[in-house]
C-alpha positions as CSV (number, residue, x, y, z in Angstrom):
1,X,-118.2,-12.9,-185.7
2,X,-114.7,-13.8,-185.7
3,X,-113.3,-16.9,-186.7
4,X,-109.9,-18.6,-185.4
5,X,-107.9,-21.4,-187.4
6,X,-105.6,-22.9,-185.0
7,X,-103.1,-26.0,-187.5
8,X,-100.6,-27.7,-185.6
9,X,-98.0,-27.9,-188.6
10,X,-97.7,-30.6,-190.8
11,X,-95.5,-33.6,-190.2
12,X,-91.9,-33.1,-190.3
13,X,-89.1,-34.9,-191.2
14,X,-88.4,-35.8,-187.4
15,X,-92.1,-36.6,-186.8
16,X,-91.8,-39.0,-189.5
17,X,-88.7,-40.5,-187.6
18,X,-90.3,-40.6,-184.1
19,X,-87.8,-38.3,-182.7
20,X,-88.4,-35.3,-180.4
21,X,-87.8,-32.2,-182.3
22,X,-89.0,-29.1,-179.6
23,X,-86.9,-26.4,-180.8
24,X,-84.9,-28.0,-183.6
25,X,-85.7,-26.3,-186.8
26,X,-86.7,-29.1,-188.7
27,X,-88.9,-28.9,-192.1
28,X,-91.6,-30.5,-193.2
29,X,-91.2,-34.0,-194.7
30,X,-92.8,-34.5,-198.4
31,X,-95.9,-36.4,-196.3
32,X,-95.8,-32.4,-194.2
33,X,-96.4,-31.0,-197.4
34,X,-98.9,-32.6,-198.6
35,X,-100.5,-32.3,-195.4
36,X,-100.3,-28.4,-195.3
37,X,-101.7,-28.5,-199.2
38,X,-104.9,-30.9,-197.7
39,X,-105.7,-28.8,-195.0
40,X,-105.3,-25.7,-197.8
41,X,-108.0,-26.9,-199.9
42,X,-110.2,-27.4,-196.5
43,X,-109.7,-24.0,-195.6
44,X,-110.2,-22.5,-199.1
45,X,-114.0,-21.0,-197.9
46,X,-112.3,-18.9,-195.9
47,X,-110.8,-15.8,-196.1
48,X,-108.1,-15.3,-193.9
49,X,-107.3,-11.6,-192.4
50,X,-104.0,-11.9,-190.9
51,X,-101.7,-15.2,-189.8
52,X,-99.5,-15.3,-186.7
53,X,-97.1,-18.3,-187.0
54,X,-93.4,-19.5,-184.8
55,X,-89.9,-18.6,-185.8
56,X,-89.6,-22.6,-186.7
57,X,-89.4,-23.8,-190.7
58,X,-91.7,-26.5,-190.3
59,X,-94.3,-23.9,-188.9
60,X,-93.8,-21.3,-191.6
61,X,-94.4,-24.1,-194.5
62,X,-97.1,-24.9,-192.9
63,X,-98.6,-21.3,-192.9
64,X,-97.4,-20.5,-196.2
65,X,-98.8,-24.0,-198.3
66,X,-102.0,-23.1,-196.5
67,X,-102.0,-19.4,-197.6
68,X,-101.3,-19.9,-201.0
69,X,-102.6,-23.3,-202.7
70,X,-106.0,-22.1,-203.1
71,X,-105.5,-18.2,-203.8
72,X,-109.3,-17.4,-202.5
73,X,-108.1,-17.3,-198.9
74,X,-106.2,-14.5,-199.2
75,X,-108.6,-13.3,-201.6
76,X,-106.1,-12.1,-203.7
77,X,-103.4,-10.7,-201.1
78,X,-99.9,-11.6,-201.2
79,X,-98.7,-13.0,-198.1
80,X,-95.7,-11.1,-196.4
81,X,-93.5,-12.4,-193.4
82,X,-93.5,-9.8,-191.3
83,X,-90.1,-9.3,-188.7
84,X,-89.3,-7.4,-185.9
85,X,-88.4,-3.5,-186.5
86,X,-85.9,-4.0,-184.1
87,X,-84.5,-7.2,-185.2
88,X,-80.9,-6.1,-185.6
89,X,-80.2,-9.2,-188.4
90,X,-82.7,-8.3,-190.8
91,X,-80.7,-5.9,-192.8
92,X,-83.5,-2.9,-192.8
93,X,-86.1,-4.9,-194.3
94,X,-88.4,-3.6,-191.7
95,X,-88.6,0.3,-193.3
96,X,-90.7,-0.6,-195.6
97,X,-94.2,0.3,-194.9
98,X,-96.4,-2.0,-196.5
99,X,-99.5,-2.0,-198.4
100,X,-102.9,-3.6,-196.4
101,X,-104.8,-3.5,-199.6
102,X,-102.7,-6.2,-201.6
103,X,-100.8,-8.2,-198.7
104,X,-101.8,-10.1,-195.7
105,X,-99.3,-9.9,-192.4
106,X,-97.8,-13.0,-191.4
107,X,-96.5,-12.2,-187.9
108,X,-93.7,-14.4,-186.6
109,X,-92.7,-14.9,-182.9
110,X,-90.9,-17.3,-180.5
111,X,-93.9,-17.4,-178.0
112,X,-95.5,-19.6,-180.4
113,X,-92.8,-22.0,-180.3
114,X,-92.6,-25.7,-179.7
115,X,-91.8,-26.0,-176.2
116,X,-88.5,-26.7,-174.9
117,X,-87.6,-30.4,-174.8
118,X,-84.5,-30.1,-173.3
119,X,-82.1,-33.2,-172.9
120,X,-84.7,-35.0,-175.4
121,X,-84.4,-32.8,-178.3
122,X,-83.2,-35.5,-181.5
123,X,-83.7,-38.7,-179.4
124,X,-85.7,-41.4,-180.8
125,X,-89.1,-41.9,-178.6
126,X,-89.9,-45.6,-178.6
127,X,-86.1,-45.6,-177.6
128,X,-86.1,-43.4,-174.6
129,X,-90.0,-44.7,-173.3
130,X,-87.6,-48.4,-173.4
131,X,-85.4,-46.2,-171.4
132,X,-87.3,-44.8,-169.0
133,X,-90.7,-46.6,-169.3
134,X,-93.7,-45.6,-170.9
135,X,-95.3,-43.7,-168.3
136,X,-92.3,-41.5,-167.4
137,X,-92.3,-40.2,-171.3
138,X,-95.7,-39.5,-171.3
139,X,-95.8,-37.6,-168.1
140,X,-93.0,-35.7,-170.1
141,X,-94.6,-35.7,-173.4
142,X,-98.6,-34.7,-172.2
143,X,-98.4,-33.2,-168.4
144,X,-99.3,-30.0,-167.8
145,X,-96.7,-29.4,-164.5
146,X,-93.9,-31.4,-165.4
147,X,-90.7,-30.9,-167.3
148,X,-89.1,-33.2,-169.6
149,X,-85.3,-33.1,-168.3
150,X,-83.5,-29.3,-168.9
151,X,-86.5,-28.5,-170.9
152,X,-90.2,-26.6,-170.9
153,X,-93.3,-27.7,-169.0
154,X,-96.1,-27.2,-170.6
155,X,-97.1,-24.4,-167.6
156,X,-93.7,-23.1,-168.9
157,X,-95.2,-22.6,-172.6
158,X,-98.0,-21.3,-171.8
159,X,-96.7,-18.7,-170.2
160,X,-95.2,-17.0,-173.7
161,X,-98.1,-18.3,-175.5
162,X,-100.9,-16.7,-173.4
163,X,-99.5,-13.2,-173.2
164,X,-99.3,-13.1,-176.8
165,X,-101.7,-14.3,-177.7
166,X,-103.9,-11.7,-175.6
167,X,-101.5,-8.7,-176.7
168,X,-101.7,-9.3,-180.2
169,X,-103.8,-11.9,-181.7
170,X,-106.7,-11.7,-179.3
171,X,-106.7,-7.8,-180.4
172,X,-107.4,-9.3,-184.2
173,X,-110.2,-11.3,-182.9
174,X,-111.9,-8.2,-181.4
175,X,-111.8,-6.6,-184.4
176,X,-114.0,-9.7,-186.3
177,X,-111.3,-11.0,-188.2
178,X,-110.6,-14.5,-189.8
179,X,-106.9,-15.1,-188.2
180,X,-104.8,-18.1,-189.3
181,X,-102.3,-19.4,-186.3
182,X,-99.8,-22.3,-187.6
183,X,-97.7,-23.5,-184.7
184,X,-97.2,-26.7,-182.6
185,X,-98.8,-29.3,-180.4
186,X,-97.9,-28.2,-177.3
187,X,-98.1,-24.1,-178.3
188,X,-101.1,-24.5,-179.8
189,X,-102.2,-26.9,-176.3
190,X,-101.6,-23.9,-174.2
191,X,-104.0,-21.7,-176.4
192,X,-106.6,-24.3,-176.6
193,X,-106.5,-24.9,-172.8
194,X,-107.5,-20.5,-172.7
195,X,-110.1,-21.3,-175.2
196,X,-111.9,-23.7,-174.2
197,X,-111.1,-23.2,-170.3
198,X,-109.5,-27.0,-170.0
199,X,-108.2,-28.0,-166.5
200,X,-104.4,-29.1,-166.4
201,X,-106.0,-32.5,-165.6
202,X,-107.6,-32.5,-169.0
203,X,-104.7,-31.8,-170.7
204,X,-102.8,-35.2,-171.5
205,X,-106.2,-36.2,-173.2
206,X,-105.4,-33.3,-175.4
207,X,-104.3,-34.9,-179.3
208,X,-103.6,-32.8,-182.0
209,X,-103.2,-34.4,-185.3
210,X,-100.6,-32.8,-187.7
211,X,-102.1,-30.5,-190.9
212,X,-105.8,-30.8,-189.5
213,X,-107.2,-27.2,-189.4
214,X,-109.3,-26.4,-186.1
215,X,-111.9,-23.6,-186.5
216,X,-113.2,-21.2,-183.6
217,X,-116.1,-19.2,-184.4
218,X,-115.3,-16.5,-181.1
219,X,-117.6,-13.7,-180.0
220,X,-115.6,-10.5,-179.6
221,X,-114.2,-11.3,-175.7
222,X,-112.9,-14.4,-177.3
223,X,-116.1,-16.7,-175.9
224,X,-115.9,-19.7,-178.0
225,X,-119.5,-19.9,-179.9
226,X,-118.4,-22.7,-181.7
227,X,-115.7,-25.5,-182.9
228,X,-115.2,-27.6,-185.8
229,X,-112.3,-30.3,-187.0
230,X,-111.6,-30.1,-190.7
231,X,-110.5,-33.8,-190.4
């Protein structure tokens, strides 16, 4: 049976400020890291097959603390960023082949993104809910329809996240293996929302807590069989 680890990345250094970060490549604050290493030594029963993570810093510390604290989840394998053959700025890194016996993929793509928060990226949140009242910034924050101003809905995310996801991580999944996915709240809300078949009405209720590992057992159509929180 396959398994599916879904970690929203630990906190980063604009979390920690209350700011909206969406696509700002921000890392992980020193409380991040430690969160990443926590939910490393949660996960280190499992062995991990392959990890799919976002082109964002504070995504890719997250996957790589978790990979690597406890060396038993790779079971042994170095982990290896894997980037686009066609990526024209990655100076021919791509050519070489790779060896599946000693290295686990990491696989990076901008579908897994934060979604797009527009005209709120680097403001401060207490400050623009004092702004624009409470319920206006959470109706931009958690709804599933509507769009924070010049930015993503969280319809909008979900549909890069979904495709993917079906194209290439669901295709792991098939195959029975233990697949790692570090990304953010509102990617990782989009994939959830497939999982677990959640109404766009259900969605605002929808809290995920930074560095806090979620585990899917899934039958081979991606059925969820079941769900744990390594809180």
């Amino acid at each position: 049976m396959a398994k599916l680890i879904l970690i929203r990345h630990g906190e980063s250094i604009w979390n920690a400020a209350n700011k909206f970060t969406g696509w700002v490549d921000v890392p992980l604050s020193r409380r991040g890291r430690a969160e990443a290493t926590i939910a490393s030594a949660k996960l280190r029963h499992y062995r991990v097959d392959v990890c799919f993570t976002s082109l964002l810093v504070r995504a890719m510390e997250t996957a790589i603390l978790c990979l690597t604290e406890y060396e038993e989840i790779c079971g042994g394998k170095t982990p290896i960023f894997q980037h686009a053959a066609d990526d024209p700025e990655w100076h021919g890194w791509d050519k070489y082949e790779g060896n599946p016996n000693e290295e686990l993929p990491i696989f990076l793509s901008q579908a897994l993104d934060e979604r797009y928060y527009g005209q709120l990226q680097g403001l401060n949140k207490a400050q623009t809910a004092e702004k624009y009242g409470k319920e206006k910034v959470r109706e931009w924050r958690r709804s599933y329809y509507t769009s924070p101003p010049g930015g993503e809905s969280l319809k909008d995310t979900q549909k890069r996240v979904i495709p993917y996801f079906t194209s290439r991580i669901l295709t792991h999944i098939k195959h029975g293996d233990t697949v790692l996915v570090a990304a953010h709240g509102n990617s990782l809300r989009a994939m959830i929302m497939k999982l677990e078949n959640l109404s766009p009405e259900e969605v605002p209720n929808l809290e995920l807590v930074t560095g806090v590992p979620i585990v899917y057992e899934l039958d081979s159509e991606a059925n969820v069989i079941d769900k744990a929180i390594l809180n």
